[in-house]
N, C-alpha and C positions, 0 to 999 in steps of 0.2 A: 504494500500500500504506500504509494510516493503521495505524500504532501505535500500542498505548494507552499511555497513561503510568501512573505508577502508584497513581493516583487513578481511583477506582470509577466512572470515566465512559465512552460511546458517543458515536462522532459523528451527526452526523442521518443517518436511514436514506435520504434523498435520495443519501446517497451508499456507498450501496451498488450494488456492480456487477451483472448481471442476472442473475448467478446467485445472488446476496443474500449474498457475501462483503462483510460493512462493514466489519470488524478484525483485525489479527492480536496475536498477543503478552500480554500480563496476566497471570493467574492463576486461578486455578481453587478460588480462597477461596471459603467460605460462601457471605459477602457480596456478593462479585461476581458468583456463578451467580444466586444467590436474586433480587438488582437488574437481571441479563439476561433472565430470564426474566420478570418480572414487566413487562418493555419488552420481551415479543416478540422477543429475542435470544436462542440457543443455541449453543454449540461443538460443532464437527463436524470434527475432525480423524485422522490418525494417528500412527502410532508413528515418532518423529523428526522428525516436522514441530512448526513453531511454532504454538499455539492460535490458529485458527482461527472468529471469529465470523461468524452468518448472522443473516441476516434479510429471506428469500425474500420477492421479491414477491410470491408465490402461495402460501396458506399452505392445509396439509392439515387439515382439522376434522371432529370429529365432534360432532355435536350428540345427545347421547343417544337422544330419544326417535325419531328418526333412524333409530337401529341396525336392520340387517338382517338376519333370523335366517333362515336356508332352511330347507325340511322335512326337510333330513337332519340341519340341528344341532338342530333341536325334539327329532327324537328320540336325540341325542348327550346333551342335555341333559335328557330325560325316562328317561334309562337310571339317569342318578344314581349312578353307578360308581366315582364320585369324591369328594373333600371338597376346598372353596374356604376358604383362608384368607388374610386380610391383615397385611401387616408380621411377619409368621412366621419367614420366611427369605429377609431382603432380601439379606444377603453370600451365600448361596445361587444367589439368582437372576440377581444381576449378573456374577457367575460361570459360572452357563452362558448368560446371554448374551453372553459374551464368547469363550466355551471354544466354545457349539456350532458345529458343520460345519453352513454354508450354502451350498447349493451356487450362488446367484445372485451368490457375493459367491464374493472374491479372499484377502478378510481379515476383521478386526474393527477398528473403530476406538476400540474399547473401551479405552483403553490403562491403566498401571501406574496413571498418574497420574489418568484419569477412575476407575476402580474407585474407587478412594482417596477421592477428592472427593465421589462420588457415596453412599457410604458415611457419610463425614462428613455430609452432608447427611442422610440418615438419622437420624443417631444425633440431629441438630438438630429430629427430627419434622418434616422439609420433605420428604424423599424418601418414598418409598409403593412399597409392592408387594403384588402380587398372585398368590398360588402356589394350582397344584392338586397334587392326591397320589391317587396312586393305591397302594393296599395299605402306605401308609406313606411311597411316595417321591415325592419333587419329581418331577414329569414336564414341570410347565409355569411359566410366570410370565414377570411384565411387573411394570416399576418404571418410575416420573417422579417429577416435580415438583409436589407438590401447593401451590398460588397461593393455598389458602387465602380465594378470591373465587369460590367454586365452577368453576376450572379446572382442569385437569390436563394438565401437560403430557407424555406418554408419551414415553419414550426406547429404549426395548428389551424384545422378548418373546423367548420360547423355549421350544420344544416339544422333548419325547420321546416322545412319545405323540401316534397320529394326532387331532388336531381338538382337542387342550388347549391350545392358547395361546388360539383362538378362544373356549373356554369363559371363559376370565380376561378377555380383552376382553367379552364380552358380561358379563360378571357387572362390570366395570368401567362401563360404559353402563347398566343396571340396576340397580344395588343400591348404589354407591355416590353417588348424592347429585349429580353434578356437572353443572352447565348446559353444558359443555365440555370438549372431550377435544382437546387438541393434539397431532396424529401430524404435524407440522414440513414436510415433503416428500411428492408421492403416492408411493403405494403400492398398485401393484393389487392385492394383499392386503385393505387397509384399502378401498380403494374398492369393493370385493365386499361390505364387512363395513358400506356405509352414508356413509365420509364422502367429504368433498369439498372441494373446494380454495375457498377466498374469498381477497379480494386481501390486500394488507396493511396497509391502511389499515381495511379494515372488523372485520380481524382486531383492529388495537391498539385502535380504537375500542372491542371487547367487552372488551377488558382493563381 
């Protein structure tokens, strides 16, 4: 178990164990998410546990033009029943991703101190979200890390409404600009929706 100290450093990812734990402990500053990220590191933890960093040797990616749209969401997305907007209501959406009932999950790992952090980061123009509404209301959205090197790191979605989260990721993949989408870990969700796992070496490489 390596430690950080309290200097804005990582140990080499050689030693990370196979499930891609390389650290425990630090903080949840700015500076240290924006510097983990930017080196292929993120916290994945929960409520009472010590922060927790990764850095998988298989890493989850979407390459935009990649995205896989089926002929049911063509026409989800040809109904037009909705309005997409961005950075609108980022404390919004981290909020129900953190509140909604999942039923593949136990919890959230979303905790006091990630909302917070993740927030902060926002307010620094680093964090990004992406909401739909329908008749006025949030139904959907997803927020990350925007690397500002045409990447994005994704951290969390959330639907109320059938097939709106999937509308925000595909207008994410589409309409925002980015060579790269980091979804961290698979997800047969995300692998339905296009991406795929590279190692972690080809991933830091595109960083």
């Amino acid at each position: 178990m390596i430690w950080l100290p309290k200097e804005i450093v990582f140990p080499p990812y050689e030693l990370a164990n196979e499930e891609g734990v390389l650290a425990f402990g630090g903080d949840l500053s700015a500076e240290r998410l924006e510097f983990a990220y930017k080196n292929g590191i993120f916290p994945w933890f929960n409520e009472g546990e010590p922060i927790v960093w990764y850095a998988p040797p298989q890493r989850m990616i979407l390459f935009p033009n990649e995205v896989k749209v089926s002929k049911s969401m063509k026409q989800v997305l040809r109904k037009d029943n909705f309005v997409i907007t961005k950075n609108k209501a980022f404390n919004e959406v981290i909020f129900n991703c953190r509140h909604i009932n999942r039923n593949d999950q136990l919890g959230t790992w979303i905790t006091d101190d990630m909302e917070d952090a993740y927030i902060n980061l926002h307010d620094k123009g680093i964090a990004k979200s992406i909401e739909v509404w329908q008749d006025d209301k949030l139904v959907a959205g997803l927020y990350g890390v925007d690397l500002k090197n045409g990447v994005f790191c994704g951290e969390s979605m959330f639907s109320k409404a059938s097939n709106m989260s999937k509308v925000a990721f595909i207008h994410l993949a589409k309409n925002c600009g980015y060579k790269l989408i980091d979804c961290q870990v698979y997800n047969e969700h995300l692998a339905s929706l296009g991406a795929r796992e590279i190692n972690r070496s080809e991933f830091l490489n595109f960083l």
